[in-house]
DRENGUKE-265247 format. One record per atom (N, C-alpha, C, CB): chain; residue number from 1; residue in three letters; atom name; x, y, z. Coordinates in nm, 2 decimals, padded with zeros to 4 digits. Glycine has a CB too. Layout:
N
+--------+-----+--------+-------+--------+--------+--------+
| chaine | num | residu | atome |     px |     py |     pz |
+--------+-----+--------+-------+--------+--------+--------+
|      A | NUM |    ALA |    CA |      X |      Y |      Z |
...
+--------+-----+--------+-------+--------+--------+--------+
end
This chain:
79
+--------+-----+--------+-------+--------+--------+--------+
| chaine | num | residu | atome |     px |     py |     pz |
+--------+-----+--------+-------+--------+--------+--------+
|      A |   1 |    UNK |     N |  03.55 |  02.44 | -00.23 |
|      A |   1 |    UNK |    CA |  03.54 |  02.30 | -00.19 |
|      A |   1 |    UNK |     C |  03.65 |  02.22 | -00.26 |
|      A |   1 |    UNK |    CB |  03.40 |  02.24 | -00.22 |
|      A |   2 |    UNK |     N |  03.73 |  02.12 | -00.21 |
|      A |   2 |    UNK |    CA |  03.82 |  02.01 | -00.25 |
|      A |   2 |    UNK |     C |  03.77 |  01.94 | -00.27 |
|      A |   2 |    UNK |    CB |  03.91 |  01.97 | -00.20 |
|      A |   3 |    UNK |     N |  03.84 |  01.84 | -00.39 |
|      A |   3 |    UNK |    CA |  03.81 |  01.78 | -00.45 |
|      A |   3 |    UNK |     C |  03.92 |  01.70 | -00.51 |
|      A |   3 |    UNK |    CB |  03.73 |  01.84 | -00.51 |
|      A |   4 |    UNK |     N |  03.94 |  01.56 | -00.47 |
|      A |   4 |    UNK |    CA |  04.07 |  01.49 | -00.55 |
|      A |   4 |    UNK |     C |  04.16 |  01.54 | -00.49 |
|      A |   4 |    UNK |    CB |  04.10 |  01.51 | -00.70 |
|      A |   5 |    UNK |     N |  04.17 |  01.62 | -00.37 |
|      A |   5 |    UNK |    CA |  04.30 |  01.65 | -00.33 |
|      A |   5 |    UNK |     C |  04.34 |  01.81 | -00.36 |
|      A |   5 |    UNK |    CB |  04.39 |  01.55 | -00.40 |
|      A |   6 |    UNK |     N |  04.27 |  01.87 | -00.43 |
|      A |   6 |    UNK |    CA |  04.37 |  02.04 | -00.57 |
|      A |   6 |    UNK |     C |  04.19 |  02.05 | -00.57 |
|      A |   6 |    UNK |    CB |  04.52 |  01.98 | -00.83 |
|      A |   7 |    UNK |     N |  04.20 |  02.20 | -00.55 |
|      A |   7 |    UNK |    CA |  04.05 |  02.25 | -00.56 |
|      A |   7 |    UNK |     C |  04.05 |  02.32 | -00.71 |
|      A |   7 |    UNK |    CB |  04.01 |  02.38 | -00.43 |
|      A |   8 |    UNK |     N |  03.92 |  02.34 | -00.77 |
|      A |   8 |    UNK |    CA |  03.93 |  02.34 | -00.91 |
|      A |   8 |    UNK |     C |  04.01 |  02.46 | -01.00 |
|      A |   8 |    UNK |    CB |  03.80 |  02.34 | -00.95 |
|      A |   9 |    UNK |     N |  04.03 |  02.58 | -00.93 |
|      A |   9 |    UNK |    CA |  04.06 |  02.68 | -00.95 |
|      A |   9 |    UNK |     C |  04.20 |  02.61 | -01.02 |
|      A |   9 |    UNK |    CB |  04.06 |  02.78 | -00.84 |
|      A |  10 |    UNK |     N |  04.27 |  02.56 | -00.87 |
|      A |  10 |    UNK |    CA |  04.40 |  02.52 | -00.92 |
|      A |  10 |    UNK |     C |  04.40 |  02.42 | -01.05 |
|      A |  10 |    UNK |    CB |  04.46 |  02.43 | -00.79 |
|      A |  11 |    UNK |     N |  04.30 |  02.31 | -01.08 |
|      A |  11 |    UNK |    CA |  04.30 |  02.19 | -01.14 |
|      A |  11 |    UNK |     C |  04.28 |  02.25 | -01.29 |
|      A |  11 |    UNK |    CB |  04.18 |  02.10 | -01.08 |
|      A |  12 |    UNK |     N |  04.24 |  02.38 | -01.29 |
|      A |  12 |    UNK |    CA |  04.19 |  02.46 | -01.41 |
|      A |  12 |    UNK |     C |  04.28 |  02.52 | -01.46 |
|      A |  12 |    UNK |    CB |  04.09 |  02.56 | -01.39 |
|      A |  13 |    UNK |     N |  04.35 |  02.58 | -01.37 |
|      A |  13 |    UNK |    CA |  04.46 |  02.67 | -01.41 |
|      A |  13 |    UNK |     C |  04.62 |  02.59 | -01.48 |
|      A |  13 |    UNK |    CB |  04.49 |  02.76 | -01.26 |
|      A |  14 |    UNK |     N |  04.58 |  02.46 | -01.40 |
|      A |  14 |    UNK |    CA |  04.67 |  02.35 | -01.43 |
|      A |  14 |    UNK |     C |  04.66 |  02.29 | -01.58 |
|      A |  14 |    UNK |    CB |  04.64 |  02.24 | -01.33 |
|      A |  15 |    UNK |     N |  04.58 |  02.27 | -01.62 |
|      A |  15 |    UNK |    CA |  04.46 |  02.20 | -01.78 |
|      A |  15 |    UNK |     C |  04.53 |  02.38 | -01.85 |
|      A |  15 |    UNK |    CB |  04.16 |  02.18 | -01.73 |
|      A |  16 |    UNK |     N |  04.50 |  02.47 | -01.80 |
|      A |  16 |    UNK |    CA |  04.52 |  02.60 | -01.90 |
|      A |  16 |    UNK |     C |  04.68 |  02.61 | -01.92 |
|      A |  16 |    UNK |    CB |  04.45 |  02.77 | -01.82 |
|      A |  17 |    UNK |     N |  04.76 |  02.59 | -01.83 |
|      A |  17 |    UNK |    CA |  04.85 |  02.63 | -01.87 |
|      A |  17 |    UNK |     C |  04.93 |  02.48 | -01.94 |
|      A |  17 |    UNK |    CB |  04.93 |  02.71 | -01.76 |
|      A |  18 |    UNK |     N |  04.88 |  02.33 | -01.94 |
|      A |  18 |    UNK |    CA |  04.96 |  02.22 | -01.99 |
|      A |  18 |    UNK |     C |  04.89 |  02.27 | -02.13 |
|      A |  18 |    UNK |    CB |  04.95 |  02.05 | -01.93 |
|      A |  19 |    UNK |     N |  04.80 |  02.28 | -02.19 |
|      A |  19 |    UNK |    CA |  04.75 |  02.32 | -02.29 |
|      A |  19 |    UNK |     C |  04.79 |  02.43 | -02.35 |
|      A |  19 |    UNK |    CB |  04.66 |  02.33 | -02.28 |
|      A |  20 |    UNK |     N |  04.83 |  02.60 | -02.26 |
|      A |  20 |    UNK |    CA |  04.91 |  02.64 | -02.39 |
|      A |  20 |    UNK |     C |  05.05 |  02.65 | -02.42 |
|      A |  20 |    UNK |    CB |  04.88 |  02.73 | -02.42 |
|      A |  21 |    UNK |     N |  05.14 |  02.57 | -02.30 |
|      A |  21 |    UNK |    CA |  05.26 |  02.48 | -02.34 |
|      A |  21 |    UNK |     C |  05.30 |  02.41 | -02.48 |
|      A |  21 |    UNK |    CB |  05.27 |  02.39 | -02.26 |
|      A |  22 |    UNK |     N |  05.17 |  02.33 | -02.45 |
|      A |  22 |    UNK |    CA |  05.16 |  02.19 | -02.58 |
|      A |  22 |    UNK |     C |  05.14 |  02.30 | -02.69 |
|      A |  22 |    UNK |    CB |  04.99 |  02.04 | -02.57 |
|      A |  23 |    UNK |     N |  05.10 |  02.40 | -02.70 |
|      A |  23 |    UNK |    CA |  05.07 |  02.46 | -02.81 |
|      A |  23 |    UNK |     C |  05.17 |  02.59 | -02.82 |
|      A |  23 |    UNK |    CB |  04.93 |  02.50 | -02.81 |
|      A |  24 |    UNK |     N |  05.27 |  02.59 | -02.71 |
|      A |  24 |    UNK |    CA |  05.39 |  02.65 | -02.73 |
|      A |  24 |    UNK |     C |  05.34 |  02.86 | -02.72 |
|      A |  24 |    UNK |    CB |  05.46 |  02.57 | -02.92 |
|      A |  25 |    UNK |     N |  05.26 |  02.83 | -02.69 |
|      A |  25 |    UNK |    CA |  05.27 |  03.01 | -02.66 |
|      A |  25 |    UNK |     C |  05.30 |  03.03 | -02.49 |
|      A |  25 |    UNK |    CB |  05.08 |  03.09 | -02.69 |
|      A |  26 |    UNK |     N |  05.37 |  03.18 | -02.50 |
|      A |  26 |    UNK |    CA |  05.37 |  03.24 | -02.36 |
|      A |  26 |    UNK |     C |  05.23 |  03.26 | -02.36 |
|      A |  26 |    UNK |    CB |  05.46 |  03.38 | -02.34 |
|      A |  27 |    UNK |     N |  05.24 |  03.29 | -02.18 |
|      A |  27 |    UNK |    CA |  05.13 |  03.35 | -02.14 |
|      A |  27 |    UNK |     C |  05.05 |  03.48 | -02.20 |
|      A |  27 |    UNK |    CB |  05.16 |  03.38 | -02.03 |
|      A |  28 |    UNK |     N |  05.16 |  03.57 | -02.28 |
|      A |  28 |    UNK |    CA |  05.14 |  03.74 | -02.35 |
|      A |  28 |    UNK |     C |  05.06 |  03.68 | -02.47 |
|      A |  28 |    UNK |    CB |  05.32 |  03.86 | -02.40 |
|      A |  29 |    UNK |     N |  05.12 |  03.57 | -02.54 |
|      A |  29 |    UNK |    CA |  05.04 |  03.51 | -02.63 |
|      A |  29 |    UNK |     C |  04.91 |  03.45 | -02.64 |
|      A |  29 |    UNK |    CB |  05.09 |  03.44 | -02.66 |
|      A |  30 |    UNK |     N |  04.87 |  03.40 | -02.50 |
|      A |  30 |    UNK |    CA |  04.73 |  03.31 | -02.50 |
|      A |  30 |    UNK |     C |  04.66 |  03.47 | -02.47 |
|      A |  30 |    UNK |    CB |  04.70 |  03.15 | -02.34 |
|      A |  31 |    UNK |     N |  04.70 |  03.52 | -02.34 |
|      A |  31 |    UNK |    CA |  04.63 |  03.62 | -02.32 |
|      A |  31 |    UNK |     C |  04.56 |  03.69 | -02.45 |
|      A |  31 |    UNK |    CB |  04.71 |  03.70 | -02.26 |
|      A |  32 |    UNK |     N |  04.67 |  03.78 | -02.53 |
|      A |  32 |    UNK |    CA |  04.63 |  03.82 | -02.66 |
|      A |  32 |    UNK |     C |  04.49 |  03.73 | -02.76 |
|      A |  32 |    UNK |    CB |  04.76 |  03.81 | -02.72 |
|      A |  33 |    UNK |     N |  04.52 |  03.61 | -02.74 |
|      A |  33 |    UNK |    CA |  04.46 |  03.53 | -02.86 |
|      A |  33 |    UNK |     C |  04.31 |  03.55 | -02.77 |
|      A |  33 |    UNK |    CB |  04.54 |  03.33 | -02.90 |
|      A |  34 |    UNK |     N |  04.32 |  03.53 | -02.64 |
|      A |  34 |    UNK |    CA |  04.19 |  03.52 | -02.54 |
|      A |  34 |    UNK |     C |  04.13 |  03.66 | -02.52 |
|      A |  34 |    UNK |    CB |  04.24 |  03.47 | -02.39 |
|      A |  35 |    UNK |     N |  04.20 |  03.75 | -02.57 |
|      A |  35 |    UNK |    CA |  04.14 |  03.87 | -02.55 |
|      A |  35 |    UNK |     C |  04.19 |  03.94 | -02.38 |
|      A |  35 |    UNK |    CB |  03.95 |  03.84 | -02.58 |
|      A |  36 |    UNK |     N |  04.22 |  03.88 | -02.32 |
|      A |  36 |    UNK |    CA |  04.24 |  03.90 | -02.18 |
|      A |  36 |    UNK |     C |  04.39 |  03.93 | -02.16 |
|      A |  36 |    UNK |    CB |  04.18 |  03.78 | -02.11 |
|      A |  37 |    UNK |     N |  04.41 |  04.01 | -02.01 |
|      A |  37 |    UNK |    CA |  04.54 |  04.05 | -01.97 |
|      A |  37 |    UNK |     C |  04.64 |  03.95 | -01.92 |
|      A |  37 |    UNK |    CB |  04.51 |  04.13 | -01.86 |
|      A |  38 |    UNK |     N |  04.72 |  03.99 | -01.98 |
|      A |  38 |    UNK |    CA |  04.84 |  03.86 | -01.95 |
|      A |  38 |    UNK |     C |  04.85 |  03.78 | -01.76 |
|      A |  38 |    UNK |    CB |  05.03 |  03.97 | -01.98 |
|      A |  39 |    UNK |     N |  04.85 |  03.96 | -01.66 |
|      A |  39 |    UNK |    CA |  04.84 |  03.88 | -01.52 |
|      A |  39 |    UNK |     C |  04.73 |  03.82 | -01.52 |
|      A |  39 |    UNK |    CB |  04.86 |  03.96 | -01.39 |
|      A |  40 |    UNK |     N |  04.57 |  03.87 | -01.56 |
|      A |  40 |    UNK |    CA |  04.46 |  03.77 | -01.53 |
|      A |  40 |    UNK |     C |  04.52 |  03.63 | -01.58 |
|      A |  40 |    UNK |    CB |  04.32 |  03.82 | -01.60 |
|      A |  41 |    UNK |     N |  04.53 |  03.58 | -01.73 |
|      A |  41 |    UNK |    CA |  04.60 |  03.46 | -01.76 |
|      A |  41 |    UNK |     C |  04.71 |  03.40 | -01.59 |
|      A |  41 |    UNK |    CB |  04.70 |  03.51 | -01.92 |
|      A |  42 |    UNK |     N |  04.81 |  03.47 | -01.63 |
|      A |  42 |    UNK |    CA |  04.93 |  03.44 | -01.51 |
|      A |  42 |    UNK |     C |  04.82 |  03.38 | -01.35 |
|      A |  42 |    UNK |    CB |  05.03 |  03.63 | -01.47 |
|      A |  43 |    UNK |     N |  04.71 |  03.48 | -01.31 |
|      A |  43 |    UNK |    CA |  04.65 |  03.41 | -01.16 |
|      A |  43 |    UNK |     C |  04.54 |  03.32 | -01.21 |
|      A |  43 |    UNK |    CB |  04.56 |  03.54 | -01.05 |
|      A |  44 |    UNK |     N |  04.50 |  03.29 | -01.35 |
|      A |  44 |    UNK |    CA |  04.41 |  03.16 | -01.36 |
|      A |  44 |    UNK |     C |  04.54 |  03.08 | -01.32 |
|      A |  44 |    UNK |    CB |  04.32 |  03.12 | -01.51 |
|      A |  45 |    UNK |     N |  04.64 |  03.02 | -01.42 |
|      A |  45 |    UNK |    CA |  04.73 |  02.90 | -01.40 |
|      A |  45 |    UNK |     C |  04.77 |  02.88 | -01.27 |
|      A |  45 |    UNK |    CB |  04.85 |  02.90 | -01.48 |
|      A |  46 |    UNK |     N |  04.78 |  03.03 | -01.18 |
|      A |  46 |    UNK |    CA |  04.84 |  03.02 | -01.04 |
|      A |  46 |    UNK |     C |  04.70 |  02.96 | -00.97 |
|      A |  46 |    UNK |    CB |  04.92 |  03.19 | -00.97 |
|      A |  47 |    UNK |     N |  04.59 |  02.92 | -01.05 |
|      A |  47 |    UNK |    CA |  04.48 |  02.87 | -00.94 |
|      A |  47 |    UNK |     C |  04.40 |  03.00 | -00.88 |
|      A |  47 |    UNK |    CB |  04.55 |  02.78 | -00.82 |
|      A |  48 |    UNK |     N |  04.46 |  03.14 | -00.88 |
|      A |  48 |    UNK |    CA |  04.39 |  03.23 | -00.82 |
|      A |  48 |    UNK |     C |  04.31 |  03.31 | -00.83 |
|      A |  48 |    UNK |    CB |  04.43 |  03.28 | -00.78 |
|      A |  49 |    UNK |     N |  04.21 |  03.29 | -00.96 |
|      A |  49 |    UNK |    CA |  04.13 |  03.37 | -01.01 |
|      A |  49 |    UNK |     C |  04.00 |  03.27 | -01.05 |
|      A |  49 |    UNK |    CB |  04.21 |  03.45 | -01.13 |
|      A |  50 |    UNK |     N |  03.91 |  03.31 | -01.02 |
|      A |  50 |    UNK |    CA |  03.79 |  03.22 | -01.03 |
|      A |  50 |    UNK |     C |  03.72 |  03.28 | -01.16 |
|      A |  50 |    UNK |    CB |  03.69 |  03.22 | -00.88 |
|      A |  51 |    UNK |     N |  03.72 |  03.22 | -01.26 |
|      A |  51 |    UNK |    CA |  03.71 |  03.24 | -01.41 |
|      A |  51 |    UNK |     C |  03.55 |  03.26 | -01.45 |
|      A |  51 |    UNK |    CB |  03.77 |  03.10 | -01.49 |
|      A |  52 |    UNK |     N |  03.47 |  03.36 | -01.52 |
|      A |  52 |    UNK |    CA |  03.38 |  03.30 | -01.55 |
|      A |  52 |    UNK |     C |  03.35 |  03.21 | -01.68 |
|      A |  52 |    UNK |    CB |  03.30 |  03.38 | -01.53 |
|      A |  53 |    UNK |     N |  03.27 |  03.25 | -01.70 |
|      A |  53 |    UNK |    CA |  03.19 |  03.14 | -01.82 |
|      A |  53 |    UNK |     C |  03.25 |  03.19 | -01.95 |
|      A |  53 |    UNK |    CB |  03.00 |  03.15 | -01.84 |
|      A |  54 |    UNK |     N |  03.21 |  03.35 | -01.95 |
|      A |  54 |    UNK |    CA |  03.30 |  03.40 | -02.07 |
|      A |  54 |    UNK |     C |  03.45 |  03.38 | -02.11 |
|      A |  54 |    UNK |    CB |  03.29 |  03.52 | -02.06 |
|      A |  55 |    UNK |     N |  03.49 |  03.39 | -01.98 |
|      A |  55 |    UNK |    CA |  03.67 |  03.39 | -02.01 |
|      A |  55 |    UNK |     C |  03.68 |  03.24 | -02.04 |
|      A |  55 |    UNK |    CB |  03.79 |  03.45 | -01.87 |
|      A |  56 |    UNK |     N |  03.60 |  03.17 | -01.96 |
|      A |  56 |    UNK |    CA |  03.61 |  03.03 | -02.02 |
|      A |  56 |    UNK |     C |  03.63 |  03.03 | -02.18 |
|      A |  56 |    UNK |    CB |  03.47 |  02.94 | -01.99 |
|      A |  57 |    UNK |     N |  03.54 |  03.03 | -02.20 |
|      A |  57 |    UNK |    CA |  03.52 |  03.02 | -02.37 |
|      A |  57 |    UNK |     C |  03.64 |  03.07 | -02.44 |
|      A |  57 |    UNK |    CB |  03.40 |  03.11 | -02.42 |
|      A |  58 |    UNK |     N |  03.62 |  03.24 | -02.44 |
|      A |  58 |    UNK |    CA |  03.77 |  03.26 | -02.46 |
|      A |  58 |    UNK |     C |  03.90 |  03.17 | -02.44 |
|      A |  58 |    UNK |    CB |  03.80 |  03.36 | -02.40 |
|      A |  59 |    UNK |     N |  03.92 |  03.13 | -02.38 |
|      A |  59 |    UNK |    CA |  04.01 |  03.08 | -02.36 |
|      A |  59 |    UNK |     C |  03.97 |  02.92 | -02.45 |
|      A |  59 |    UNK |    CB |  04.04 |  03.09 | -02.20 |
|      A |  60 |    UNK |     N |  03.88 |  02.86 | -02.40 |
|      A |  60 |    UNK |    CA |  03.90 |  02.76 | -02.51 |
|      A |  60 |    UNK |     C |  03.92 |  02.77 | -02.62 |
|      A |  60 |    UNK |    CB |  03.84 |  02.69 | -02.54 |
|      A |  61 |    UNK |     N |  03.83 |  02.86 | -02.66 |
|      A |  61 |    UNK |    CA |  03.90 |  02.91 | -02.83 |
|      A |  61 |    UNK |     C |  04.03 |  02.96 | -02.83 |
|      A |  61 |    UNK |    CB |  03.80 |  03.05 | -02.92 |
|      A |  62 |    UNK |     N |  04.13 |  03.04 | -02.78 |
|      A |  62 |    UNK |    CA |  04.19 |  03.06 | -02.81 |
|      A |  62 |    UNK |     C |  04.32 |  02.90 | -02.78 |
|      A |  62 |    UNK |    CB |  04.19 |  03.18 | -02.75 |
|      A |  63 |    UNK |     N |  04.27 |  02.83 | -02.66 |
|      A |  63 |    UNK |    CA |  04.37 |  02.72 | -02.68 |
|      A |  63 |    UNK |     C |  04.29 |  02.61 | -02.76 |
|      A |  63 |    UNK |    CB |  04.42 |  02.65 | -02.54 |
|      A |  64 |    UNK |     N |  04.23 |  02.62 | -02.85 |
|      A |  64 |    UNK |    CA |  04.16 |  02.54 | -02.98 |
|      A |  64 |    UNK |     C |  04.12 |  02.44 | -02.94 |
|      A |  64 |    UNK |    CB |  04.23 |  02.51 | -03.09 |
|      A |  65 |    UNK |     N |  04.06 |  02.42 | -02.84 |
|      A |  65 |    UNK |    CA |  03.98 |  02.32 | -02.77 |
|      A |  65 |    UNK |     C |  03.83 |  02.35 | -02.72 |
|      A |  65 |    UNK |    CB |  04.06 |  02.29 | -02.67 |
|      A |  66 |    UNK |     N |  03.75 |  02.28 | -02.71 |
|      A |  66 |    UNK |    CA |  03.61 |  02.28 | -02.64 |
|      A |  66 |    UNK |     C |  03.63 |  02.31 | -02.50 |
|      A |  66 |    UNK |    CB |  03.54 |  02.14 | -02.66 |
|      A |  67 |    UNK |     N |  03.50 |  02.36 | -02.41 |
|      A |  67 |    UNK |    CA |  03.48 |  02.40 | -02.30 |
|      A |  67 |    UNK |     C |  03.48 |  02.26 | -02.30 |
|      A |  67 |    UNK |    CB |  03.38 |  02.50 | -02.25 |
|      A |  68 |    UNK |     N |  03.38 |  02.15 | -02.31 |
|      A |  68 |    UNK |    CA |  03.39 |  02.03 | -02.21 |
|      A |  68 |    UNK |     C |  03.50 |  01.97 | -02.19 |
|      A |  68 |    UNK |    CB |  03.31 |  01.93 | -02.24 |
|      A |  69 |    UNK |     N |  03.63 |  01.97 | -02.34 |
|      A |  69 |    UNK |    CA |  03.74 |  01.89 | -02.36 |
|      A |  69 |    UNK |     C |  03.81 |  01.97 | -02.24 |
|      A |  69 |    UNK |    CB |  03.80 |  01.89 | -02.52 |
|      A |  70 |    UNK |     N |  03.80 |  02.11 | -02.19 |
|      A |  70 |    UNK |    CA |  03.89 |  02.21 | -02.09 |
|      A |  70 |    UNK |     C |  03.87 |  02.08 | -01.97 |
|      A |  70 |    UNK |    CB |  03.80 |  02.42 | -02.04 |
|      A |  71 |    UNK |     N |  03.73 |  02.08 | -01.97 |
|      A |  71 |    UNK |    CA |  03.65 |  02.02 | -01.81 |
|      A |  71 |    UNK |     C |  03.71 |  01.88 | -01.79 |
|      A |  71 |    UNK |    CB |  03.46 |  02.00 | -01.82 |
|      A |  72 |    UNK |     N |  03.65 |  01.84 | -01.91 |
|      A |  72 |    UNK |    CA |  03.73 |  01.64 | -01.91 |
|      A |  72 |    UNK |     C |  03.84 |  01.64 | -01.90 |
|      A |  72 |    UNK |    CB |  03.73 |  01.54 | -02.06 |
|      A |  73 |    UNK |     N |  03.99 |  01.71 | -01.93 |
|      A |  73 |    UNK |    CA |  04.09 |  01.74 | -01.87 |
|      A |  73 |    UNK |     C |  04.14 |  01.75 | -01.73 |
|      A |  73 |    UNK |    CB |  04.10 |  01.82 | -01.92 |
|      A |  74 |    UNK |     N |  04.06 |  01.84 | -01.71 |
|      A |  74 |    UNK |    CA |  04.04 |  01.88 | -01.53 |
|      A |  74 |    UNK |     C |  04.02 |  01.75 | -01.48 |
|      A |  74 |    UNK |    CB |  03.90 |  01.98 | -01.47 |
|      A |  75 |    UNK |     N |  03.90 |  01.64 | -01.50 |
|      A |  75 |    UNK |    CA |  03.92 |  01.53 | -01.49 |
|      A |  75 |    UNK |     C |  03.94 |  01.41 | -01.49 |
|      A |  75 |    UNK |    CB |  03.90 |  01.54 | -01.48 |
|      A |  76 |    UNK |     N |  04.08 |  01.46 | -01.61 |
|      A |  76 |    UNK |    CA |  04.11 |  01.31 | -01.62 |
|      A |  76 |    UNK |     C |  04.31 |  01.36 | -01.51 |
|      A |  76 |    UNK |    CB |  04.11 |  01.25 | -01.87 |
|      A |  77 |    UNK |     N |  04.31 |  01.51 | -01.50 |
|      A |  77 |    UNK |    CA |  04.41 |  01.50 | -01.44 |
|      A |  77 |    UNK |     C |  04.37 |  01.49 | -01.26 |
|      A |  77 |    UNK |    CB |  04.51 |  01.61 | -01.49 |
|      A |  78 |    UNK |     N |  04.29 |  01.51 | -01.22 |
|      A |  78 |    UNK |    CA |  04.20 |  01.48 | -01.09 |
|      A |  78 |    UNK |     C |  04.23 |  01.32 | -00.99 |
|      A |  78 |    UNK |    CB |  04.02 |  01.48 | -01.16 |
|      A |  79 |    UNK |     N |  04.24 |  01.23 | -01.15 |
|      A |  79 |    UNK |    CA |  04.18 |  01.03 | -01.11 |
|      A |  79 |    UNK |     C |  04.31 |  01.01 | -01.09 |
|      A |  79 |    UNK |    CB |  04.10 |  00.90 | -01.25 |
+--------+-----+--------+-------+--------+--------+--------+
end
């Protein structure tokens, strides 16, 4: 379902990768820190991988942020 125009996959993958820019790692780098495979990383940012709850987390910890701060992101680039 859409939403704002960019369905969330995309809106998520969008929030993951301005975040680990700002924090200056490649993709081989978050992956690593996230425990996860570099192309899985690569098809979240491309919007094409529908994430669960766990890799969530992972991933916020590894981009040193909260799951809600991930979400509130998503929505503040959405408005």
């Amino acid at each position: 379902m859409k939403t704002h125009g960019t369905d969330i996959l995309t809106r998520f993958g969008q929030v993951v990768r301005m975040k680990r820019i700002a924090l200056d790692l490649t993709q081989e780098e978050l992956a690593e820190k996230a425990d996860l495979h570099r192309t899985y990383v690569a098809d979240i940012e491309r919007g094409t991988r529908n994430v669960s709850l766990r890799n969530i987390e992972r991933l916020a910890n590894a981009l040193r942020c909260s799951i809600p701060t991930l979400f509130a992101d998503i929505e503040k680039g959405a408005k």
